[in-house]
N, C-alpha and C positions, 0 to 999 in steps of 0.2 A: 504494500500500500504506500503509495506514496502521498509525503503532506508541501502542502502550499509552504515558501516560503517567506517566511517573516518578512517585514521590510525594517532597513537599520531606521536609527531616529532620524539619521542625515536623508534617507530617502524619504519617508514621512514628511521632514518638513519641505523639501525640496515640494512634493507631491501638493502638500497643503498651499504652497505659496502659486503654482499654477494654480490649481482648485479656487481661490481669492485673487486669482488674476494679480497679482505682489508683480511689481517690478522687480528689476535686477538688485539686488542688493548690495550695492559697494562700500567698503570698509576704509577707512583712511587710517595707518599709522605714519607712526615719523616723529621728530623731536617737536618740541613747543615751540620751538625755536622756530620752526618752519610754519608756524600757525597763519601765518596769511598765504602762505604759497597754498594749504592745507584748506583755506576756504577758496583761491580761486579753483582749485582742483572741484572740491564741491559746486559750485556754481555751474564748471564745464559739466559733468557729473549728472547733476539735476535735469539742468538743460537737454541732455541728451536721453533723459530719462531715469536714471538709474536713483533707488533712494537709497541716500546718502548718510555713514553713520562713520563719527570721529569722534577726537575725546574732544570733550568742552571745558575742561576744567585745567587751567594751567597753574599748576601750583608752585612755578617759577615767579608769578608776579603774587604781591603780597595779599593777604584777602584772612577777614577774624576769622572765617573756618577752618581754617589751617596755620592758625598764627602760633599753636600750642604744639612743641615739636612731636611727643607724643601722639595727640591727633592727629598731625601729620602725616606721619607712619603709617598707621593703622588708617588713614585715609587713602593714603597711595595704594596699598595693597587691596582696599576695595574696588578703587579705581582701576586696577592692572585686572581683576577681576571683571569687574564690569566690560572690559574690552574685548578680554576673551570673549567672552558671549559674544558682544556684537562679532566678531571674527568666526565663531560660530553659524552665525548667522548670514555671514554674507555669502555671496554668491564668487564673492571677485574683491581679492586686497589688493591696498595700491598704496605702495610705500614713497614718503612726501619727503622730499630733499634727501641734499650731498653728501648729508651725512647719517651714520646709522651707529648708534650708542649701544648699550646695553639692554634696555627696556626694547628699543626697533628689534633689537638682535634676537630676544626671547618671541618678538610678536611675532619675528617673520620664521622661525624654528618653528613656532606653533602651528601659523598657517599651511607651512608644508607637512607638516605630522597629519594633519586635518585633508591633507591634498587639495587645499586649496588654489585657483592661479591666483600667481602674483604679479604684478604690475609694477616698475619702477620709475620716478619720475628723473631718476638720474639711474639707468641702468647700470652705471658703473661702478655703481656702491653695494650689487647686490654680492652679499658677501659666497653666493655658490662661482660667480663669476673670478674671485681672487683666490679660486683654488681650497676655499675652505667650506665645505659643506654644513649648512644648517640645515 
């Protein structure tokens, strides 16, 4: 006897997001540093249809919610948390400037663990390119 096969959660949502007619879903990482290159990217992005999900919350410039270094901490790791998801969720990553830190470096190991594509707005940063595999 044979039994039907399951579908993963990634095919599920995939399934769900035609099923709701969902646009493409694109993911914006990259440093905060690039926050404006980060919104024209969105802007292109939208316009071409795709919805659009990046971090909002730059915790390089000063703000009371993060003014307590302890909060801090424990904010940023919710944060790093909250991205995976949306990376989760996208359809399609698109990694934003020249440069790529630590934080980029874990988001874009994730995406390809996930097999996600990725997209680079400075292809020459993507660290599979310099001989070193994430």
């Amino acid at each position: 006897m044979s039994y039907p096969q399951l579908q993963t959660p990634e095919e599920m949502l995939a399934e769900a997001k035609r099923l709701l007619g969902i646009n493409q879903v694109v993911v914006l990482c990259g440093s905060m540093r690039f926050a404006a290159d980060m919104a024209e990217v969105a802007i292109t992005e939208s316009v071409f249809g795709a919805l659009v999900l990046k971090p909002d919350v730059n915790m390089k410039v000063t703000h009371p919610l993060w003014a307590d270094p302890a909060k801090a901490e424990a904010l940023k790791v919710r944060l790093d948390g909250q991205h995976r998801q949306k990376i989760r969720l996208a359809d399609l990553v698109i990694v934003v400037g020249s440069y790529i830190g630590d934080s980029t470096r874990a988001e874009i190991e994730y995406a390809r663990e996930l097999g996600k594509p990725i997209r680079f707005t400075h292809p020459e940063v993507d660290p599979a390119r310099a001989g070193v595999e994430s």
